[in-house]
C-alpha positions in Angstrom: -59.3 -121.2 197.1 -61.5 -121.8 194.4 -64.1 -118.7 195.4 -60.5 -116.9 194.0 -60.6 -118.5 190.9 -64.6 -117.5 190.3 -63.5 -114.1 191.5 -60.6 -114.1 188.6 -63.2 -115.5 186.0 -65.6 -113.0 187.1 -62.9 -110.0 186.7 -60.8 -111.4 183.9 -63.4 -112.6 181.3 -65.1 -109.1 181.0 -62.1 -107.0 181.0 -60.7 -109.4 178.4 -64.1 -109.2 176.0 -64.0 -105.7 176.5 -60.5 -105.2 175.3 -61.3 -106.9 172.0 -64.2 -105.9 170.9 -64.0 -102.7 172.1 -64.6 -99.7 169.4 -61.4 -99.0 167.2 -62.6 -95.4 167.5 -64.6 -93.2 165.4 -63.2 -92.8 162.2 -65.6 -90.2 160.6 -64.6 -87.2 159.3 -66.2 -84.4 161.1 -67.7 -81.8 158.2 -67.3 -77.8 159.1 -70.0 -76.8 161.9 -73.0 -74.8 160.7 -71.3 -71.3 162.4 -68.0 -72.2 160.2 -69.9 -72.2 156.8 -72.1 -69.3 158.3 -69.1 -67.4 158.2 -67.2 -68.6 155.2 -70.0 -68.3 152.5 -70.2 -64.1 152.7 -66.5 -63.6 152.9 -66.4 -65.5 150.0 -69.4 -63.6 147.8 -67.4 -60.6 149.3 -64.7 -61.4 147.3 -66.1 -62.4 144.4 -67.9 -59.0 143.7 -64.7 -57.4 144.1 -62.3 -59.9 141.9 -65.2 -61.5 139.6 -63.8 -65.0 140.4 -66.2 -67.9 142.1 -64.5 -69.8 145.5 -65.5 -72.9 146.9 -64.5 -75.9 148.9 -64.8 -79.6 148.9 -64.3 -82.5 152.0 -64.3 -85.5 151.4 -64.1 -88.8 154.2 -61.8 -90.8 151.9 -63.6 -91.0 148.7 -67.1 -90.0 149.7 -68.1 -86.0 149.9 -69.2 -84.8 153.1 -69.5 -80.9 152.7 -69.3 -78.5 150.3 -69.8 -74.8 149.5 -69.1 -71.5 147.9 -69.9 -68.4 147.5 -73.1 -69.1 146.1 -74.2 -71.1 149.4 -73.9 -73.4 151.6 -74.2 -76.8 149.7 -73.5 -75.6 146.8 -71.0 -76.0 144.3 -69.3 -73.6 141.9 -68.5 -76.1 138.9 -70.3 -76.1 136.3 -72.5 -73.1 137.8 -73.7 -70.2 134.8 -72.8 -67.6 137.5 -69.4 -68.8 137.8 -67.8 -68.7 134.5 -64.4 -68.7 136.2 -63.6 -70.0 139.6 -61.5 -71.8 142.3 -61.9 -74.3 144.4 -60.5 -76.2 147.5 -60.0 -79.6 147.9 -59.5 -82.0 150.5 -59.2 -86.0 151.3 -59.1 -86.5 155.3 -58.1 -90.1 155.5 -59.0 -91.4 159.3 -57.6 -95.1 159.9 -58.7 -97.1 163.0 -56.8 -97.6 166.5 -56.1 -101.2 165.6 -54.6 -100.1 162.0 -50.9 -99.8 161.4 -51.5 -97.0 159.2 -51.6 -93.1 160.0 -54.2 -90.8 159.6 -53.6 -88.7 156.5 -55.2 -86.2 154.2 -54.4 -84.8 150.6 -55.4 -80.9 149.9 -55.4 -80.0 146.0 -56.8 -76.6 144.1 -59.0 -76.7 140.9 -60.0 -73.8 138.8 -62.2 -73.0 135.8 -60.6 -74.1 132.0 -59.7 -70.6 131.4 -57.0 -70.7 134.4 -53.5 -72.1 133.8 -52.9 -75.2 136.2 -49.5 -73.5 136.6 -51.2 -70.7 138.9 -53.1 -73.2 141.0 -50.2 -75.2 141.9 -48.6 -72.1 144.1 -52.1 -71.0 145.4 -52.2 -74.8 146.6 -48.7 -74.5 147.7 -49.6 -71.1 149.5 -51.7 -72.5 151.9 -48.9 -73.7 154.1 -48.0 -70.4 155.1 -51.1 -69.9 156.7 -51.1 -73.4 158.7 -53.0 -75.1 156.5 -51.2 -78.4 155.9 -51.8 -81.8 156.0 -51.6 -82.0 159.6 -54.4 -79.2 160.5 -56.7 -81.0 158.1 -56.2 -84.1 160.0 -56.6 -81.9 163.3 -59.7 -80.6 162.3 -60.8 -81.0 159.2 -64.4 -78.4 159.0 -62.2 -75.7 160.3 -59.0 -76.2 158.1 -61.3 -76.4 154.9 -63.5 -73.0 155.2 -60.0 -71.5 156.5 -58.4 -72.2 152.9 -61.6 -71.1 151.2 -61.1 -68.1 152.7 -57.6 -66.9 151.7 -57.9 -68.6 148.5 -58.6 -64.7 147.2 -55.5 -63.6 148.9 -53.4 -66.5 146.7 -55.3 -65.7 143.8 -54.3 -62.0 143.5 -50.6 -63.0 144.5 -50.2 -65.1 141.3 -52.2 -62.0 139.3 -55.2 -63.8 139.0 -57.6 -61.1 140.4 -57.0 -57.8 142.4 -56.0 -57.6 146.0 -58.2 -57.9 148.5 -58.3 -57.8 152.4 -57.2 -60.8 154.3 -60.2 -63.4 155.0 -61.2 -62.7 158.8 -60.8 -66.6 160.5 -63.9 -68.0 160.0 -63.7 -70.5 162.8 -65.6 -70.3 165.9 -64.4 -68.7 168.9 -62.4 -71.1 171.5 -59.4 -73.4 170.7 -60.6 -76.6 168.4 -60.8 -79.8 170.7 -57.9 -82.1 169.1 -59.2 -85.4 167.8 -58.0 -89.0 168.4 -54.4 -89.8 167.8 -53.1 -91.9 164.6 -54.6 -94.8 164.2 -51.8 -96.8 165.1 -52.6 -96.5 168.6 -53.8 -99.6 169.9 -55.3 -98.5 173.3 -57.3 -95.7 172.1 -60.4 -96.0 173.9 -59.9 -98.9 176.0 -58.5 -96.4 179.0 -62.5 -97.2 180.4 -62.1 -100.8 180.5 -58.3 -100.8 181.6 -59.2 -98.8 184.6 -61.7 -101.0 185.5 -59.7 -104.3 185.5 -57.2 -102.9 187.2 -59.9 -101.8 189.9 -61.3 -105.1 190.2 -57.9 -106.9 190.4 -56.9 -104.3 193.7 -59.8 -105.7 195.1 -59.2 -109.6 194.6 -55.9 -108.8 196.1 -56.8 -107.3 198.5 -59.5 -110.2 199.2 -56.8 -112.5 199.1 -54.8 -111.0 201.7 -57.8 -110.7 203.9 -58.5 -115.0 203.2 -55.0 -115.6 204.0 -54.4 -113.6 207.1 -57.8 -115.5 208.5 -56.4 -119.1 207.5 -53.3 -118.3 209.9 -55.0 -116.8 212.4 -57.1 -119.9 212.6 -54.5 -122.2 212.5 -52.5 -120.6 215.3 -55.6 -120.3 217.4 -56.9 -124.2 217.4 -56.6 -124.2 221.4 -54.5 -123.0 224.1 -50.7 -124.1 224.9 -50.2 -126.7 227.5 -47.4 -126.0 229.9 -45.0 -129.0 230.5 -45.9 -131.2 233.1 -49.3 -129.9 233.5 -52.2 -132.2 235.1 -55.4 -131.4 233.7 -58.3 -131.5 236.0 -59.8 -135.0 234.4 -56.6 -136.6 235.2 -57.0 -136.2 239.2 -57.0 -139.7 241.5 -58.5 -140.2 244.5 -55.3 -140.4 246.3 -53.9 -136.8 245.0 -57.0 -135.6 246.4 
């Protein structure tokens, strides 16, 4: 038996690597796809000809900045801009924790504005964007869509607290077809180890069934070491002269 135990060393040791050092899973934040910001920057200098008020946004990947934009342009940022004297902008810490962590993914949204705006109308323009889905939870989902989508209705917010005049909704600036979901929390210990699971479990069918195959031979040849000799039988060898 011990071309079973090479086998098992052969199967086991690999899977058993794999599992461990496997990749936790991709914790970077994705930033907002090139036809997102496309799409957000003129519905943003849209509405700042009409209310005379800059928007932006802002994405971080825990502490570090990863996008951000206005209505001035892609990349560029509406603080401490001449041509924005007063303005708003978007906020957001996506928080992505590996499979092997015990801790959730998470993210934190927040609204700034100019020093001429009263923090007491950003914190219901911050609070407004759950009505339009915008929670934590779709920044975790997808994080470059969620952040030009709150960019874009920050006008909306703005004029409801009587910061600006009204205008039209923001059209969605998110590409067409439903967003891919990303990676569940990172408290999932198996994330991305389906691969190697499959394959061990693969490999072991076949050991077994190697083993059966070994074992039904080994009986066979055991029950086959001659044939039976009937009681009383004389072999040939055995014959005298006299019985002939």
């Amino acid at each position: 038996m011990a071309w079973v135990i090479v086998l098992g060393l052969f199967v086991g040791v690999p899977c058993v690597i794999g599992f461990v050092t496997a990749d936790d899973g991709d914790t970077d934040v994705p930033t907002p796809t090139a036809e997102q910001r496309d799409a957000t920057v003129p519905l943003l200098a849209s509405a700042f000809e009409g209310q005379g008020i800059c928007y932006g946004w802002r994405l971080y990947d825990w502490s570090t900045e990863i996008s951000v934009g206005s209505n001035l342009g892609d990349r560029t940022s509406v603080r401490d801009d001449p041509r924005c004297p007063r303005w708003i902008e978007v906020s957001a810490a996506v928080r992505y924790t590996s499979a092997s962590s015990e801790s959730s993914d998470s993210a934190s949204i927040g609204v700034d504005g100019s020093p001429d705006i009263d923090p007491a109308d950003l914190y219901p323009i911050a609070a407004g964007l759950d009505r339009f889905g915008l929670g934590a939870d779709a920044f975790v989902d997808e994080p470059g869509w969620a952040i030009t989508r709150a960019t874009t209705v920050l006008p909306l917010l703005a004029a409801e607290v009587g910061l600006a005049a009204p205008v039209p909704t923001a059209a969605d600036p998110a590409p067409t077809g439903t967003p891919a979901p990303l990676p569940s929390a990172g408290n999932d210990l198996l994330r991305d180890r389906k691969g190697w699971l499959f394959t061990a479990a693969a490999l072991l069918l076949v050991a077994a069934l190697l083993v059966g195959v070994g074992v039904r031979g080994r009986r066979r040849q055991r029950r086959g070491v001659g044939p039976a000799q009937r009681p009383g039988a004389v072999t040939g060898s055995s014959r005298t002269p006299e019985a002939a």
